[in-house]
N, C-alpha and C positions, 0 to 999 in steps of 0.2 A: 540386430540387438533388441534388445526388450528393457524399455523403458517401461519406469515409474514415477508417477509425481502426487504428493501428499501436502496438502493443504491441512492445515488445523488451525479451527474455527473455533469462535466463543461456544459454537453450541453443535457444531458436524466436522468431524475429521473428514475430510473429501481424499477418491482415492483414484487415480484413473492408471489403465497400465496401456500400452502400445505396443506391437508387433514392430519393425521397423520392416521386417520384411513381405508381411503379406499387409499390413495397413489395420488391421485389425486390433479394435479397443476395446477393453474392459472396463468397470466403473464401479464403484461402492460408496457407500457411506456408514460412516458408524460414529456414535456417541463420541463427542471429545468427551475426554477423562481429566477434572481440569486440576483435581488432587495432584496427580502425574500425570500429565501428555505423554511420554514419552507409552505409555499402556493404551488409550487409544490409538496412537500414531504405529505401534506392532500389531494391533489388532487388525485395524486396515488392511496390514502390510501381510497380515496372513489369509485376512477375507479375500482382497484381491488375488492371490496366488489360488486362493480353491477355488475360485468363478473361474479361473482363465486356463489352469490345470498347469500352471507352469511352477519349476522349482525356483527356490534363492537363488540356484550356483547359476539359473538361465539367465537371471537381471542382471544388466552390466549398467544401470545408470537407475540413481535415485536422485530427485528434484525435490524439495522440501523447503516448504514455506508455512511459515508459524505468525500470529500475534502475539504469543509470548511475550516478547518485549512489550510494546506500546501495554500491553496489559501490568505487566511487571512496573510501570511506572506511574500509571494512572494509578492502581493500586497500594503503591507504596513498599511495595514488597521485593526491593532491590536489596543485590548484598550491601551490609552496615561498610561505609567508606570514606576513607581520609581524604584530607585535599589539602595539597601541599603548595604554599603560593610564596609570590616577591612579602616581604615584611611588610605589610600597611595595607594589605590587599584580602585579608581575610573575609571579609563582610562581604566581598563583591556579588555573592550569592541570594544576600537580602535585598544589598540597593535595588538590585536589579536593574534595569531600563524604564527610570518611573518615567521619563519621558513620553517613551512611545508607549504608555499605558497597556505593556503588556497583562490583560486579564483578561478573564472571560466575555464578561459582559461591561463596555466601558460606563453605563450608565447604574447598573446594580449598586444603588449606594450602600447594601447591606456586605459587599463582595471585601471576602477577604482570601486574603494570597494563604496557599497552601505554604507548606512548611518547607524551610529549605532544604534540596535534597542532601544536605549536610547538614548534621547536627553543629554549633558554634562551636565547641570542643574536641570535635577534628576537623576543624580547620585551621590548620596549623601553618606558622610563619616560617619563614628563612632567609635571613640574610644575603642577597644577591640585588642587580640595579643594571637593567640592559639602560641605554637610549632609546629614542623612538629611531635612529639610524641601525641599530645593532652593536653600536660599540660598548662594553663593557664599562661600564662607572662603577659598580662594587661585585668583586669578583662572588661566585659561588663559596659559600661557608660548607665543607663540606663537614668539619667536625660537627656543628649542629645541623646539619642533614643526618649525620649516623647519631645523633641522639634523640632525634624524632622516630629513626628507623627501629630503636630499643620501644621507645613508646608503643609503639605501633604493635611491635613482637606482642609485646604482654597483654593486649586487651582482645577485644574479639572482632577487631578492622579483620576485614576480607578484602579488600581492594584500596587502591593510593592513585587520585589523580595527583597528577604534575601540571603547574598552570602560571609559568613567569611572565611578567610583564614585558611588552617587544618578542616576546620569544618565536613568532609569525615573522619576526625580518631575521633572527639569529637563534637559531635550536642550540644553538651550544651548551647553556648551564641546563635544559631541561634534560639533555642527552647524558649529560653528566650525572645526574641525580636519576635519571631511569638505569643507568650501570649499576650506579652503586645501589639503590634500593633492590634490585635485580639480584644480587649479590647480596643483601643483609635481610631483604625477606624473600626468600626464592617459592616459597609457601603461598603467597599472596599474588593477588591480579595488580600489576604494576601497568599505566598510560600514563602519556603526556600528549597534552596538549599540538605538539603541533605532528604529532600522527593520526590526531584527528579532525583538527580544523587549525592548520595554518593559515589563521585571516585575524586581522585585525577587528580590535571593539572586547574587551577584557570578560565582560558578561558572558555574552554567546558565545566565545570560546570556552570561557571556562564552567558553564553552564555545563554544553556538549561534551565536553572533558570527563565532567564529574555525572554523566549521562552512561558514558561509556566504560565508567567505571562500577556504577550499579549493576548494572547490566553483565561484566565482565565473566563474574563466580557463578551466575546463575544459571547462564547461557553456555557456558564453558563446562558444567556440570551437564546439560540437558544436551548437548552436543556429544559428549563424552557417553553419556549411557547411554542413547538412543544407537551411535555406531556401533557399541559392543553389542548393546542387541540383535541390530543387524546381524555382526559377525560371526554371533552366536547361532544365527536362524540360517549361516551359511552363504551370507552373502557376501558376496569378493568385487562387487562393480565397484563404480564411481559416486559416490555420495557427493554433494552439491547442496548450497543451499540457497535459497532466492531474497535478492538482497531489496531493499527500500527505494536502487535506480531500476532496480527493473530487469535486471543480469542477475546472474548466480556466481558465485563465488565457491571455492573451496572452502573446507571447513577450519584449515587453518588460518585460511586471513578472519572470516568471519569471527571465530573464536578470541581474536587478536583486537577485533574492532566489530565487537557486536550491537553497535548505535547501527547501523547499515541494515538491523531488522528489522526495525520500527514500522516500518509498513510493509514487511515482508507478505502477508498474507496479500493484500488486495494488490498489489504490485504485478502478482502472479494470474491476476483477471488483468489486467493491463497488455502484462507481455502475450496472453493468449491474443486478445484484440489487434493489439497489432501486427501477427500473424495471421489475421483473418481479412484486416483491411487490405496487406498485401495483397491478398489470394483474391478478394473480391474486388480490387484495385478502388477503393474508397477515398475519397480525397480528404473528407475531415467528418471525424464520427466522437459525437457526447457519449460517455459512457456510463452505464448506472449499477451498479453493483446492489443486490440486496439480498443479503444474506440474515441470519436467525440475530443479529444485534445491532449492527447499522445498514447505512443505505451512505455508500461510497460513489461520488463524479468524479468523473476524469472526461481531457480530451487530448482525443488524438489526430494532428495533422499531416500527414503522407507519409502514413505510415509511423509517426514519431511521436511518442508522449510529449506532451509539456509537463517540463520539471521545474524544481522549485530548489535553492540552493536552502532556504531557511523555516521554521516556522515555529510554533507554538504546540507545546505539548501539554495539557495541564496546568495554562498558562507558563510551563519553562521554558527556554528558549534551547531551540533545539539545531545544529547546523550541520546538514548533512545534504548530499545530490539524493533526491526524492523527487520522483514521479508526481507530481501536479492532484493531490486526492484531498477534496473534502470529504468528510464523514459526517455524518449525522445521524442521533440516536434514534432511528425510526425501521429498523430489523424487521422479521418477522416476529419472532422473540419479545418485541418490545410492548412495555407494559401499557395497555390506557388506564388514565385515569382522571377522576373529573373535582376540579379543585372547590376552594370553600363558595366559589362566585357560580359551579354551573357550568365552568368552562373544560371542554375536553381535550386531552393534553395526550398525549402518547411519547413514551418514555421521557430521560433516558433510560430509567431502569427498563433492564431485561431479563424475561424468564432466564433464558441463559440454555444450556445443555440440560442441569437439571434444577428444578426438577424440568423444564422447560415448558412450553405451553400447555394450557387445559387438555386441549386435545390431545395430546401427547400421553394422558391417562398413569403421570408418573407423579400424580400427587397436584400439580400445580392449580392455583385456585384463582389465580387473577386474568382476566381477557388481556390479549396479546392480539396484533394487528392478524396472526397466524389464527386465531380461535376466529376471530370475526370474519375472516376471508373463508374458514371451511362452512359459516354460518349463511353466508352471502351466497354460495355454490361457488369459487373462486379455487378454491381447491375440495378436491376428491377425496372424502375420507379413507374410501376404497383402493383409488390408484395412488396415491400418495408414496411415492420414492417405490413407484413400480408395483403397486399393492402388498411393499414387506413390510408396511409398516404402519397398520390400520388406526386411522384416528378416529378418537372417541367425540363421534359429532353432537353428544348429549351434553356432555361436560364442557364442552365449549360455549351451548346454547345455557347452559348453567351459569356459568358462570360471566358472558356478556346479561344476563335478565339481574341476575343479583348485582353487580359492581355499576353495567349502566345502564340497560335499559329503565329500572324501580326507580333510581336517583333522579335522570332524566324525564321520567312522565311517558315513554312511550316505546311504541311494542323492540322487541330484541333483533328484529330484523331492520329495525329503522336506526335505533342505537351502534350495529353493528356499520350498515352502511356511512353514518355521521365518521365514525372512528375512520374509515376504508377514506374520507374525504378529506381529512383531516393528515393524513397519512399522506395521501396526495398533495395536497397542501405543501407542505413540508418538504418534499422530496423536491416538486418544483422550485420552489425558490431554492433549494440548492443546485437543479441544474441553471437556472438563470446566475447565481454568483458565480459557477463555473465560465460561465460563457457571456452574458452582457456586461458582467462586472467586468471583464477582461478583452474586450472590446470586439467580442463574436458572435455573431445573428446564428440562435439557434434554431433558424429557419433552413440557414444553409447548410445543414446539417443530417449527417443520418444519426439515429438514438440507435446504439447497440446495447440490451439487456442482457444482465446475466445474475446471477445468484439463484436460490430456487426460489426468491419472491419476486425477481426481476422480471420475468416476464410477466407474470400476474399483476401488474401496476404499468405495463409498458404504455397499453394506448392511449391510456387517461393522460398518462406525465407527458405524452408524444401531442396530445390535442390543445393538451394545457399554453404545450409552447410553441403552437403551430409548426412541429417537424411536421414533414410528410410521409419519412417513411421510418419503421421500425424493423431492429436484426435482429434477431434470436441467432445464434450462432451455435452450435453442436455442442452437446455439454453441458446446457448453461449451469444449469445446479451444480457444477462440477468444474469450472472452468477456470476457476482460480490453482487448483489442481494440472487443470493440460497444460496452463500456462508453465507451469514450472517443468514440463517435458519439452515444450517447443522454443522453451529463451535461449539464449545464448549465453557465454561467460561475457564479466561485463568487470571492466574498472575504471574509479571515476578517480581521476586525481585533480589539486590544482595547488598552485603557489602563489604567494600574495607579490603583488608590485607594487601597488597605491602610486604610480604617479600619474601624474596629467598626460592622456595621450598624444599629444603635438609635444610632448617634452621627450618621449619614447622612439628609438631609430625601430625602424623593421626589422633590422636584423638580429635586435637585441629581442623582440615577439619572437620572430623564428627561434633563434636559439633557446630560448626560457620552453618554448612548445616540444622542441625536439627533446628537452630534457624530460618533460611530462612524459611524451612519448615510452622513454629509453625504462622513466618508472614503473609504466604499466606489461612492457616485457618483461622485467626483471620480476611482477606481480606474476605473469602466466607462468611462468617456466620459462628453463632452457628448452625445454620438449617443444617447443610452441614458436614456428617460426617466425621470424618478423613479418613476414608478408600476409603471410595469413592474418594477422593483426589489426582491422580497423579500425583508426581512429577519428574523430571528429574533435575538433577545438570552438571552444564558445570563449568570451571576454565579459569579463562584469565590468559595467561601467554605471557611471553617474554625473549629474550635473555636479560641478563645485558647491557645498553646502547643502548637498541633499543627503537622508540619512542612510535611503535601499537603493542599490545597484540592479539594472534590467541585464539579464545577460542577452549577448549576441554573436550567432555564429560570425567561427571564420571558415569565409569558405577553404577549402584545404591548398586550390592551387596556389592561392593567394599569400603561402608559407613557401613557393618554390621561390627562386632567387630571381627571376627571370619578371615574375608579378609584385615580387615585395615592396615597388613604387607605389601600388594603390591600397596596401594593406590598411593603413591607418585614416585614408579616406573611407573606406569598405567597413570599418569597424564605426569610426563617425555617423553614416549613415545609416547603419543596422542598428545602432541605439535609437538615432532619433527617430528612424519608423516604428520600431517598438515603442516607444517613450508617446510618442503620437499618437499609436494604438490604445496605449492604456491612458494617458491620462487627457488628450487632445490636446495637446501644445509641446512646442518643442522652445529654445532658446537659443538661437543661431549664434548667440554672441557670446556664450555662455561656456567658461573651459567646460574640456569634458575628463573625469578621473577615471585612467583605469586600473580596476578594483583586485580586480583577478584574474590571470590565466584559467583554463579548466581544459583538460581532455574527457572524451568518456573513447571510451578502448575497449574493444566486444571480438571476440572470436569464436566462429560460426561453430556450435555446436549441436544446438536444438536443431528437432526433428520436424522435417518440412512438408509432411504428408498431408493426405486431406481426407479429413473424418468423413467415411462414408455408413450413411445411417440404415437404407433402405434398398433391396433387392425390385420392388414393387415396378413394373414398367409402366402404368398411366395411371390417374383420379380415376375414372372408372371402375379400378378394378377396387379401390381402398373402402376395407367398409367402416362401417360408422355407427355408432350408436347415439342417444339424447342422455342430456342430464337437465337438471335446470338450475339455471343462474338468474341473479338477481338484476334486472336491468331496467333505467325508466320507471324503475317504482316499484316493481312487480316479479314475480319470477316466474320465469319463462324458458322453456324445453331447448335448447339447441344443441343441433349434431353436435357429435364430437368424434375427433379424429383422434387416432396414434401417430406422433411424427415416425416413428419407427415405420409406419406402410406409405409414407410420401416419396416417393422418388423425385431425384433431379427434374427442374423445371414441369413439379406439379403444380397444377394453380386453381387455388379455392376460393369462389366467393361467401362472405359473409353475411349472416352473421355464426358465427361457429367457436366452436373448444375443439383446441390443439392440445393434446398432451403428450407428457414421455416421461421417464423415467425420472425426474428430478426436477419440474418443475409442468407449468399450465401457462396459456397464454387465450384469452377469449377477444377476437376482434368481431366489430363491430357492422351493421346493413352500411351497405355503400364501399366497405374494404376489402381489399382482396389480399389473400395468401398466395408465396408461390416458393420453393424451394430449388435456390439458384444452382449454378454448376460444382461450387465447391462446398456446399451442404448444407448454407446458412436458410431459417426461414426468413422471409422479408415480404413484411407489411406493407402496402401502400393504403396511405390514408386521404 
């Protein structure tokens, strides 16, 4: 079979396609179109099929991962939508969580909160009264439910979250009110609340509600026309899309519950890596993403991301299973600039696609971390994404002399390196909040880069934080792309308990677990045997009076009837090792709540192969030419290689340039290169 996997970026549609049977990869890139994606994301789709000479009707799987969403909402540019709540509960959008000072910046006394993603005038009451047990105290009104539903007809709402109070222990009145609005606007994107975060705490439920209702029209449009495109270009495969855990879904659950894209895009660098630490048996690897807008950390432990069940979006509270990703505005893309004090700052604005960096010769006039790296010799104006796509090394050098170098007092090669240090800067203290904040020596660690700025920052960010050694893995400029050929199908579900776990039998975890189970079959198909079905169960717990739950696996034996003795000891202990890790103390004495069940449920789809890049049989034979880059002050001539003529277990001493089709990586006297069995390069420092 002949897979495809399409990435679309703030500033490069990525596009990679695979052979399943001889092993053989193709790759592209081209302009996101950010008017309509859905015309970059065809563009790709047709580029890659002339590079590889293959038809539509030969593709049987397409993988596709977008930022779309998290863009759609940082931006504000979601469908106009109602929100339909318990009587007395409307505002819960503004209170917000002043507690935990959810903002940006807790100390910016000038910080003010963005708008609520509801205008106050739909946000609309209704009559109904769960308990905090589920029992009903004021039935559903459903005559003024169907006169909210006339409301709603006649104006220009494109979507209706649902968000009752208690309705996380009892769906009952939400289930009722998603019928009938079902029924009286069959036109409009209709959710509730507890299909998309059955859990207690009224905000972040219904935050994430009225999240997935923005999102709903928009995504459901851009899902809809990109398949007819397909259909249209003759394609009959499987279409998939890659969701924010790190799995891919069909297009109809995504469509149903499009919050699950929010990190689709970097998700898809995740699932490639840990497909790669498999293959290279890695025991725990930082990861750093840098692509033309941010610079994304993640880590991964044997073989397995750390997720995160909640977080902040634009300051809103956002609660969904997500893959463990900070972000930060330091892209290639991204703009420097130097404030009223002298101080030099890099982004968050970003060039973006267009007109995108100086160099890029598409109009743009501001220096970008990408114009000062082709300035530095860091990237190749010439080979740059395989030499199809020459950048203008004048208009870079222009526009770093005019913006910083003049402002600053000194020449444009010294200006530019300041920006390159700075940039560094930055990116390190987000791999240290990845990993010391969270209680991981990222010594112990390997740094896998990826983005097509990833490797060109790798050794710097690797020395910053004393790793020893650095991955480049096959694809990197592209590799949020593979990722979405070699994931799996993936569903996360969970259901809320909140009681105290010494109040909870085993059998009643087993049985609540077997029901998650039975949910995430009933998510694949009938087609889709049970057995084939793996699952894994985690528990969110807390001290009593604490306000975030740490999750913790269960291990799976430990659900057979034969172990269910130790389960509740096993879940005890798995909190307070985690809870130890992050915060250093635990409370021996202390109840402990458990918060929520959770499965995540993955069925082995993605393709297992291994990128082979290079025919070449030793370093001897590989030639080389010089460029110069800027190092130590100075710039200075060093070989440079094609990874493309490195074969398995080549090994080069430094100092030298690596390059390939989609990104550069320069290591340093005293380090050596060597390209291991399953294709990766890896640094030692």
């Amino acid at each position: 079979m002949n897979r495809i996997g399409i990435d679309v970026g703030g500033t490069f549609t990525d596009i990679v396609l695979v052979d399943d049977a001889t092993g053989q990869i193709w790759s592209a890139k081209v302009p996101t179109t950010p008017s309509d994606r859905v015309v970059g994301a065809m563009h790709g789709f047709y580029r890659i099929l002339a590079l590889s000479g293959k038809t539509s009707t030969e593709i049987g799987f397409i993988g596709h991962g977008t930022t779309m969403a998290t863009n759609m909402i940082v931006e504000g540019k979601g469908a106009k939508t109602a929100l339909i709540t318990t009587a007395g509960f409307r505002d819960i959008l503004e209170l917000r969580r002043v507690s935990r000072h959810d903002r940006a910046d807790l100390y910016d006394l000038q910080f003010e909160n963005p708008k609520p993603l509801v205008e106050r005038r739909w946000r609309l009451e209704v009559p109904e009264r769960l308990r905090p047990d589920g029992s009903i105290e004021t039935p559903l009104d459903l005559h003024a439910l169907a006169s909210l539903a006339e409301k709603i007809k006649a104006s220009d709402i494109e979507a209706v979250a649902i968000c009752f109070l208690h309705a996380y222990v009892n769906p009952a009145h939400e289930k009722q009110a998603f019928d009938l609005l079902k029924e009286l606007l069959p036109q409009h994107f209709i959710t509730a609340s507890h299909q998309v975060n059955p859990e207690m705490q009224e905000y972040e439920r219904t935050s994430s509600t009225v999240m997935n209702a923005l999102l709903g029209p928009v995504c459901g449009r851009y899902i809809h026309h990109f398949d007819s495109q397909l259909q249209a270009a003759g394609f009959r495969g499987e279409l998939l899309f890659m969701q924010s855990n790190g799995g891919l879904a069909s297009t109809a659950v995504v469509a149903a519950k499009p919050i699950v894209l929010l990190e689709s895009g970097p998700a898809g660098g995740v699932s490639a890596a840990v497909r790669a630490s498999e293959q290279a048996q890695l025991p725990g690897v930082l990861l750093g993403d840098m692509g033309g807008t941010t610079f994304d950390v993640s880590l991964i432990r044997e073989s397995r991301p750390e997720l995160r069940n909640s977080s902040l979006l634009h300051t809103h509270a956002v609660r969904a299973p997500t893959i463990d990703i900070d972000s930060i505005g330091a892209g290639g893309g991204s703009i420097a600039w130097i404030d009223s004090g002298g101080g030099v700052h890099i982004g968050p604005q970003s060039a973006g696609a267009d007109p995108g960096p100086a160099c890029y010769g598409r109009g743009g006039k501001r220096p970008t971390v990408t114009d000062c790296n082709v300035l530095l010799g860091y990237v190749d104006p010439n080979s740059f994404l395989g030499g199809e796509f020459k950048l203008d090394a004048q208009a870079a050098a222009d526009a770093v002399e005019e913006h910083l170098a003049k402002p600053l007092g000194v020449s444009a090669l010294e200006a530019a390196w300041t920006v390159r240090v700075v940039a560094n800067a930055l990116m390190a203290q987000a791999m240290r909040l990845m990993t010391v904040e969270r209680g991981f020596d990222p010594r112990e660690l390997s740094y896998m880069c990826y983005g097509g700025a990833g490797p060109v920052h790798a050794i710097d960010l690797a020395e910053e934080l004393e790793i020893k050694e650095v991955i480049v893995p096959p694809l990197p400029g592209l590799f949020s792309a593979f990722g979405m050929i070699v994931a799996d199908r993936q569903f996360d579900g969970q259901t809320a308990v909140e009681t105290e776990l010494e109040a909870i039998a085993a059998p009643d975890v087993a049985t609540l677990c077997a029901a998650l189970r039975q949910q995430a079959l009933d998510t694949f198909g009938a087609q889709q045997k049970s057995h084939s079905v793996q699952t894994h169960f985690r528990a969110d717990c807390r001290y009593t009076g604490q306000p975030a739950s740490i999750s913790v696996d269960i291990p799976a034996n430990m659900l057979d009837e034969a172990e269910q003795h130790t389960l509740i000891a096993t879940i005890r202990a798995g909190f307070e090792t985690n809870h130890k890790r992050m915060w250093n103390f635990t409370k021996p004495n202390q109840p402990i709540v458990l918060v929520n069940l959770r499965v995540q449920a993955s069925v082995r789809t993605g393709w297992r192969g291994v990128v082979q890049q290079s025919t070449t049989n030793s370093a001897a034979h590989v030639t080389q030419r010089s460029r110069e880059v800027y190092i130590d002050g100075r710039m200075q001539a060093l070989p440079t290689y094609q990874r493309s003529d490195l074969a398995p277990l080549t090994v080069l001493a430094g100092p030298a340039i690596i390059e390939e089709q989609s990104s550069c990586l320069i290591f340093k006297a005293g380090q050596t290169a060597r390209i291991d069995a399953v294709g990766n390069l890896r640094i030692s420092l």
